[in-house]
Structures are given as C-alpha cells and as structure tokens.
BAKE-154396 format. One line per 4 residues: number of its first residue (from 1); their letters; for each residue x, y, z of C-alpha. Coordinates in nm, 3 decimals. Layout:
! BAKE-154396
NUM = A = X,Y,Z | ...
! end
This chain:
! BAKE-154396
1 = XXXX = 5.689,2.983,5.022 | 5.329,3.040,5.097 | 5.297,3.336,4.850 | 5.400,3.090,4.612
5 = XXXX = 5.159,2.850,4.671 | 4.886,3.054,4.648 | 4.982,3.212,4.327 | 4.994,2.832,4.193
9 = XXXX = 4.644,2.765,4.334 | 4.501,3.064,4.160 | 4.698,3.031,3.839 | 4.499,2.630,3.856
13 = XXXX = 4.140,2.793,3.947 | 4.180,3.048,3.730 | 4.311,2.802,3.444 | 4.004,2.525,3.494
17 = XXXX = 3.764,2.773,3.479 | 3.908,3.009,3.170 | 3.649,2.795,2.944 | 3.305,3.011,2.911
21 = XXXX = 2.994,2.883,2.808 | 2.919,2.909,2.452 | 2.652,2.770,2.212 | 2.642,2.721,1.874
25 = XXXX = 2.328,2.627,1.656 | 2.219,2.724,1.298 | 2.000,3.001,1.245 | 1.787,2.828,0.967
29 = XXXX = 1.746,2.445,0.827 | 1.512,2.369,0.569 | 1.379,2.010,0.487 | 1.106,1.832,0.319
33 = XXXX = 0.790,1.706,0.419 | 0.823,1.340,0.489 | 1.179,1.358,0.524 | 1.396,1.348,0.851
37 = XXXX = 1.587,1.650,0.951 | 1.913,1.703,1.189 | 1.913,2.064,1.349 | 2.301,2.082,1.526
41 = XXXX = 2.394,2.242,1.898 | 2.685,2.200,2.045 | 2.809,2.349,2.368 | 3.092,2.422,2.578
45 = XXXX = 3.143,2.551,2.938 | 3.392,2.631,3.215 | 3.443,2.218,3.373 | 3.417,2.079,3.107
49 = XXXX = 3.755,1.908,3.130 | 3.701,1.692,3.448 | 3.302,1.706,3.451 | 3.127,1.380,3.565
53 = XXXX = 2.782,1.436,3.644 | 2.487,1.390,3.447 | 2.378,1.595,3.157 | 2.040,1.695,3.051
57 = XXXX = 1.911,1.776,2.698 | 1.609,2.008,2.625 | 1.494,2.131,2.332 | 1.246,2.380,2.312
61 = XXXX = 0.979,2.508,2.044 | 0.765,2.850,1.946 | 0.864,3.067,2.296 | 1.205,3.069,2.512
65 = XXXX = 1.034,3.021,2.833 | 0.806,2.727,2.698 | 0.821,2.387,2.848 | 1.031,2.179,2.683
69 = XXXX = 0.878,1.926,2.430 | 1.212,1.707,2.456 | 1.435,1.587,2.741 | 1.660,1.342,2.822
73 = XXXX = 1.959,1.277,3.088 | 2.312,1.078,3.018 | 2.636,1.071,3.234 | 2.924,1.235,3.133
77 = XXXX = 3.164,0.889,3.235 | 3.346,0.642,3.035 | 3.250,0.357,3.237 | 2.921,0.292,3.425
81 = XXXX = 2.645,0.507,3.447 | 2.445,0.571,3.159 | 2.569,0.591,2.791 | 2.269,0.661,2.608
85 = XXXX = 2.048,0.938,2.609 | 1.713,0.692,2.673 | 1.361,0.876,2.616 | 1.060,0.793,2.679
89 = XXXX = 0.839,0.617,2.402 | 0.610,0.965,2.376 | 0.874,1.121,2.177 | 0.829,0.886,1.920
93 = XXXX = 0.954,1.099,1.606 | 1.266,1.234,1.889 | 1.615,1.163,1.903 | 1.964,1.304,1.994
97 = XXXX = 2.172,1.218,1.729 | 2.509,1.346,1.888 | 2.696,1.285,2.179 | 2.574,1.467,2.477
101 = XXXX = 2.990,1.348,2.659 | 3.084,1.486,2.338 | 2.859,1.798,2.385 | 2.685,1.777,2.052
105 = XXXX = 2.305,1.793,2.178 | 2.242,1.757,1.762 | 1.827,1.642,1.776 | 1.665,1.442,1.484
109 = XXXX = 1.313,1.436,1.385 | 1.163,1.169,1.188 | 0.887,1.177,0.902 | 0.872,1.539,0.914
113 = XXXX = 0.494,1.691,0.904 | 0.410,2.057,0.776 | 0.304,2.180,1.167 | 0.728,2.114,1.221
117 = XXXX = 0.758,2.434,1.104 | 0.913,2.717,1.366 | 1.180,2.801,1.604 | 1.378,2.540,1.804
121 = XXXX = 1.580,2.630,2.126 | 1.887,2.409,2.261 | 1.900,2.392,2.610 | 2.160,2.188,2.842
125 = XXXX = 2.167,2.169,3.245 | 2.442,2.035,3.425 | 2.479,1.951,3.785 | 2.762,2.224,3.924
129 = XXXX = 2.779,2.256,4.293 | 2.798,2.626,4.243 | 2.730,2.857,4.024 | 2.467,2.840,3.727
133 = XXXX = 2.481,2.517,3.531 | 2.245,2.607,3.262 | 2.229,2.738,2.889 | 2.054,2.795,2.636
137 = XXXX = 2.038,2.987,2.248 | 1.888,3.335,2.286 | 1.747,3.344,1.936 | 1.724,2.952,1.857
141 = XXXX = 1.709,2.774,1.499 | 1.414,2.860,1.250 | 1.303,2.518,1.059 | 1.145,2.506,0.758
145 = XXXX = 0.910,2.267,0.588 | 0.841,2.254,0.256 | 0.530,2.103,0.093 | 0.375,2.108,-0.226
149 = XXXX = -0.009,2.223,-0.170 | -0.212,1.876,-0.125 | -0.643,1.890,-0.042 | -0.732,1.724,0.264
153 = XXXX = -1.040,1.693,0.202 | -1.366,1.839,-0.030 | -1.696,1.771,0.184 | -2.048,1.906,0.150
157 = XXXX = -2.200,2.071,0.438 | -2.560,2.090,0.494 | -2.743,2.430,0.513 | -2.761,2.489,0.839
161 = XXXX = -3.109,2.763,0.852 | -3.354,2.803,0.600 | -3.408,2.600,0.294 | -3.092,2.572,0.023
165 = XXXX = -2.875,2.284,-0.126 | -2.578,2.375,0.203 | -2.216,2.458,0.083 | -1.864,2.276,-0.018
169 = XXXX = -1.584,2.283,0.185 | -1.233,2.290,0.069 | -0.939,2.225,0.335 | -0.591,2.283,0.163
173 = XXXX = -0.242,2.249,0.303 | 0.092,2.366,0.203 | 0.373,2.588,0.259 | 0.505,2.826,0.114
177 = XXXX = 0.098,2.864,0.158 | -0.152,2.778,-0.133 | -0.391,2.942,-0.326 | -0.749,2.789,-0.345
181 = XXXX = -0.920,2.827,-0.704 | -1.290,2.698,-0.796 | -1.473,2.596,-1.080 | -1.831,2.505,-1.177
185 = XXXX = -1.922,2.290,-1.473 | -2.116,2.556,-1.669 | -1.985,2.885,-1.473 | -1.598,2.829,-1.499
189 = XXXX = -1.425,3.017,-1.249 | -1.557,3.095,-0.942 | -1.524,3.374,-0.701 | -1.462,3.168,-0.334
193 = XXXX = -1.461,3.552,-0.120 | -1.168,3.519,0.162 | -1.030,3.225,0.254 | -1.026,3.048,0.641
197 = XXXX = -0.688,2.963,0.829 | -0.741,2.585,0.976 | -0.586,2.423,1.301 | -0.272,2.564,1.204
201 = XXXX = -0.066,2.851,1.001 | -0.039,2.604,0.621 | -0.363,2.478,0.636 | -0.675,2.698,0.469
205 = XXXX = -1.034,2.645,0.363 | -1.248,2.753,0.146 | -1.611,2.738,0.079 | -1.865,2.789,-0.184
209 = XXXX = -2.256,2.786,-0.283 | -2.366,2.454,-0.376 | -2.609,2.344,-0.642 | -2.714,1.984,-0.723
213 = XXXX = -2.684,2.009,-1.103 | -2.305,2.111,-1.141 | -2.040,1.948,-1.077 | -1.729,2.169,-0.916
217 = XXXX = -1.370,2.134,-0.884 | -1.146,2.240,-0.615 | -0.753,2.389,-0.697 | -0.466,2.430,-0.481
221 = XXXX = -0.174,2.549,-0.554 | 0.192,2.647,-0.462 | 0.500,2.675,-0.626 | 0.582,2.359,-0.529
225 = XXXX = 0.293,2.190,-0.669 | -0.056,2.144,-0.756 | -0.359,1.900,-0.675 | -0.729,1.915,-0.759
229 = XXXX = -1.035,1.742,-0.658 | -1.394,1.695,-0.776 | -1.750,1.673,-0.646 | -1.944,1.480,-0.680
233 = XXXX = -1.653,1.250,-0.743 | -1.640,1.103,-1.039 | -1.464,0.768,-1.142 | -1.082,0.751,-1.042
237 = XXXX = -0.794,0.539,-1.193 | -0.803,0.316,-0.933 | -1.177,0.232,-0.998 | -1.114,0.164,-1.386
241 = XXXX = -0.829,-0.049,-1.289 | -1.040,-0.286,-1.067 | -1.313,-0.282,-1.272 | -1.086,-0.387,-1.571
245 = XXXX = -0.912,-0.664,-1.345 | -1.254,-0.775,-1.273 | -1.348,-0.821,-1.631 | -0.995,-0.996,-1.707
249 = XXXX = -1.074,-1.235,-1.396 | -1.384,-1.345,-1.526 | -1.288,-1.448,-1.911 | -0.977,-1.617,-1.714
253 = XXXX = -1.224,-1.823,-1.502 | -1.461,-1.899,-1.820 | -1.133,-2.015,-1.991 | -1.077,-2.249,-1.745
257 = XXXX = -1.364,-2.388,-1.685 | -1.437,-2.437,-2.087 | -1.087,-2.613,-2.098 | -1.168,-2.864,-1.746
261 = XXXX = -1.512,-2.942,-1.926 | -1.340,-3.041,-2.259 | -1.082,-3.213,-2.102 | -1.330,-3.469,-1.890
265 = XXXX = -1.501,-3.509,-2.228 | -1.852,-3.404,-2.204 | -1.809,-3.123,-2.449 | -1.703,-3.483,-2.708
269 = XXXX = -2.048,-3.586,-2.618 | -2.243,-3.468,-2.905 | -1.967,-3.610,-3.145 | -1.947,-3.953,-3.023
273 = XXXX = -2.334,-3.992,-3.012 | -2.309,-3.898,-3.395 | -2.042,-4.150,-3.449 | -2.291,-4.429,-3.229
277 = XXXX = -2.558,-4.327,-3.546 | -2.326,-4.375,-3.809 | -2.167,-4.688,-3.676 | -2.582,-4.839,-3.650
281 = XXXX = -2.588,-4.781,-4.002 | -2.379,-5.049,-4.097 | -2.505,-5.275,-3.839 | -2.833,-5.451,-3.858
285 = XXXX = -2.968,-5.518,-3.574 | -3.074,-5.915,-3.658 | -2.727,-5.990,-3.677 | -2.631,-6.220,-3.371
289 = XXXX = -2.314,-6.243,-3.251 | -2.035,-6.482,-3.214 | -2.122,-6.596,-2.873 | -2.466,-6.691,-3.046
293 = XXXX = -2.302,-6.930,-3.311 | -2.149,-7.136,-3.034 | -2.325,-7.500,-2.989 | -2.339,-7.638,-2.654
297 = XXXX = -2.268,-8.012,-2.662 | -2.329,-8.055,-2.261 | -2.626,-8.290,-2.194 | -2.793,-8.040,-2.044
301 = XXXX = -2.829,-7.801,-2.297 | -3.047,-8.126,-2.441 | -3.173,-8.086,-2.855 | -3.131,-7.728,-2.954
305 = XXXX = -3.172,-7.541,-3.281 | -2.923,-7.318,-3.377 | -2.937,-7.068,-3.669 | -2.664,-6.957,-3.893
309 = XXXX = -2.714,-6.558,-4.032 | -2.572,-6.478,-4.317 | -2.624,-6.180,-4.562 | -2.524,-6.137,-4.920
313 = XXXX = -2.313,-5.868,-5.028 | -2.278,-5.754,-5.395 | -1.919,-5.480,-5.443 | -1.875,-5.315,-5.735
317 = XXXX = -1.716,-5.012,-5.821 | -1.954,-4.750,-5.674 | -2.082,-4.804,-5.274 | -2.374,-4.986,-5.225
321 = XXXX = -2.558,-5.043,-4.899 | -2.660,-5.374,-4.767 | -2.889,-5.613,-4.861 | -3.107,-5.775,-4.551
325 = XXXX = -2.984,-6.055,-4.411 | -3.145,-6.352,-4.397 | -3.231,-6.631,-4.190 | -3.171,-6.998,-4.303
329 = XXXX = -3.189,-7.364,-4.141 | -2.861,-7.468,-4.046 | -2.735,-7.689,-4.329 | -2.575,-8.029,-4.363
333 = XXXX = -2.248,-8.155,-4.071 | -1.960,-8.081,-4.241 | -2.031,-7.737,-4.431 | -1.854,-7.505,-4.255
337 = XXXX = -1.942,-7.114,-4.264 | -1.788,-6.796,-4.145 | -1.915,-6.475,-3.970 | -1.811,-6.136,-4.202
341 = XXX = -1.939,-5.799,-4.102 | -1.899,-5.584,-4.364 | -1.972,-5.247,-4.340
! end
C-alpha cells in the first residue's frame, strides 16, 4: 500500500514538472523607418500549468549581460492582481503586445528611428520557490531598419588656425549606409578624401574646402533613395510659394478695396460733378423760383413789389440755346402767367 503511494506521488512530480523551458523568438525582423515593428517571444516552462505568481518581462539590446532597457511585472491570475503589464512613462515608444498569462512576451516599438537597429534579447523571471526561474534567448533577434539616405544637415565651419574661408560639413544618414558625393559650381565633382562615422553606425560626414565664390552641392545616396542639398542655399519651393501667395493677397486686397470705394460712391464723384456743369447750362442763374412768385397778402408783409421772370424761347428744327431772360413789371390783375423751364 505504501509502495503504491509513492509510485503515484512520483508519477504526479514527475508529470508537473515534464514541461522544460523553451524559448522561441525570430532570428531577424526587418521594418521601416517611421514605422512600428512587433518582434515575437514566447515561452514555456516546467509549472506552468498551476503557476500564480508574478511574471516579469525584460528585453534586452546590443550584449546578453546588458541591463535591460525594458521591464515590466503582471500576475499570472484570472482574478485580482494585476492584468496589465503597466510601464513606466520612460519607455515611451515600449510596449508588450502579447499576453505575458499567455506567455507571449511579443514587444512593440513605435515610430521606429534608424539607431533601432541591432540585436534584441527576451528575457522572463518568475518567482519559483526552488530552482532557477529565469530565461532567456542565447542568440536573440537581429532588427533591421531601413532608410533611404536623408542629410541632416550642410553647415559651414569656420577655419579654425590661420587665415582661409573654413570648410562645409555634410552629416548623412541611412542604412543600408550612404555614399556622400560633392560638387562645385565650376569644378563639378569633387574629391571629399574619407568619410567620418557620426554618433552612431548609419550616420557619416563629410567635409570639404570652402570658397566664397562657388556654390556646392552635397549628395547622398543609397539604394533606397537619394537627397541633395545646397550652399549657400538658394530659393526653395516653399519660398516661391509664399512669395506667390503674397502677391495673390495683395491684388485680392486692392480688389476689394477698389470695389468698397465704388460702392460708397466716391469713385461717381467726378461724374456727378460733370453732370452738376451740364445741368447749370440750362439754368440761368436769374431765374427765381416758385417760392419767389408767391404774394404774401398778410398785413404784415405791408406794399411789396413782386416781379414776374419770364424768358422767350424760339424751337425750330435744329437746337438752339436760350435767349436771356428778362425782367418785367408785373402786369395788369387778372393776366395770369406760368413758370416753364425749358432746357
């Protein structure tokens, strides 16, 4: 009876722990500058079948033995504890995107930069109360970024000793890395000797001689692209398209203000002081009017002497201006005589 109990207690030891620990990443992912980028690792081990302790996520970059860049801790529970692998806001561009419970350790990486570029180690620890509880890739995942060669930057640098017009300095990045080409207004190509590595393995620079009368131009290249850049810099598209924006503005704003003026009438000035001359013309000035004619009978008024103006017009067929009016003693009571302007 005891035999057999032991033999069952075995066969369940032996049985819980017949699951070894195993990892299982990519060897290579390539992606795009930019662009965000999964790189998988998923895991097993011996407990996994009842584990309920917490679970930490590393991932390490360049060395095996380096610190780890990322980490973060969930607990392997369906209720309680923590679901989410939470990170700290450093990480920034960090994620898991799998299920540590699950054990996918899968890590994202956002807007993807050119110094991405290298090897990537998975790494998990769990909490066993014997025993080693840790593992992690012996040769890791190789990432690739591509970008097409781009020019930081094309800068003058003053002569540092002795007299001389200083040099121009070229920083290029890229990968696969770029090739740096230079050209002079009146020399063509240019000879730029051996280029510099920058702050990291895809970026270079290059410099060259400088003289004030030319005007040079700075190539980069990959077989992903190309980009070029001039000193001194002459106008760019952008400055055209302002400039002709500005011009466009300004005839708008004339428009409008030509069209406001007219409309409130002071460009009809001129006209309507011609049509005032014209209209004079047939007016002469002696000629009173109505309110003038009228005869005040009120007592007050007392004795006045009124004047009736006439004029005498002659029509025939052809136009004929005027004659002068007149001015005449008012004539018997009873004649009766009526105001016509005529002109």
């Amino acid at each position: 009876m005891l035999q057999a109990q032991l033999f069952s207690l075995v066969s369940v030891i032996t049985g819980t722990f017949s699951q070894q620990w195993s990892m299982t990443v990519p060897p290579v992912v390539n992606s795009t500058i930019g662009g965000d980028v999964v790189l998988p690792c998923s895991f097993t081990h011996p407990k996994q079948q009842d584990y309920s302790k917490d679970i930490t996520v590393q991932w390490i970059t360049r060395q095996f033995h380096d610190t780890p860049f990322f980490q973060c801790k969930v607990t392997n529970v369906t209720t309680g504890g923590m679901n989410e692998c939470s990170v700290p806001e450093s990480y920034q561009r960090f994620s898991v995107k799998g299920d540590p419970k699950q054990r996918d350790l899968s890590l994202l990486i956002r807007d993807l930069a050119v110094t991405d570029n290298g090897v990537y180690f998975c790494r998990v620890e769990l909490d066993y109360y014997w025993g080693d509880g840790k593992w992690q890739t012996a040769s890791g995942t190789q990432l690739n970024i591509n970008a097409k060669a781009q020019i930081l930057s094309l800068s003058w640098v003053e002569a540092s000793l002795g007299p001389g017009n200083g040099s121009l300095r070229c920083v290029v990045e890229g990968n696969p890395p770029s090739t740096i080409t230079w050209f002079s207004s009146s020399k063509g190509n240019i000879d730029p000797g051996v280029s510099i590595i920058g702050t990291h393995p895809f970026q270079w620079t290059s410099s060259i001689p400088y003289f004030n009368q030319e005007v040079y131009t700075c190539r980069a290249e990959n077989s992903l692209g190309r980009a070029e850049r001039r000193f001194p810099p002459g106008p760019t598209v952008l400055t055209v398209a302002l400039s002709v924006c500005g011009v466009l503005l300004l005839l708008l704003l004339l428009g409008g203000a030509l069209f406001n003026l007219r409309k409130r009438g002071y460009l009809r000035y001129c006209n309507s002081e011609k049509i005032k001359q014209q209209s004079e013309l047939c007016t002469d000035p002696a000629i009173e009017s109505p309110q003038s004619l009228h005869k005040h009978d009120s007592p007050e008024d007392g004795d006045m002497e009124l004047n009736l103006v006439y004029a005498t017009i002659q029509l025939n067929t052809t136009t004929q201006s005027p004659q002068r009016s007149s001015r005449v003693p008012i004539p018997d009571e009873g004649v009766h005589y009526a105001i016509v302007r005529v002109c």
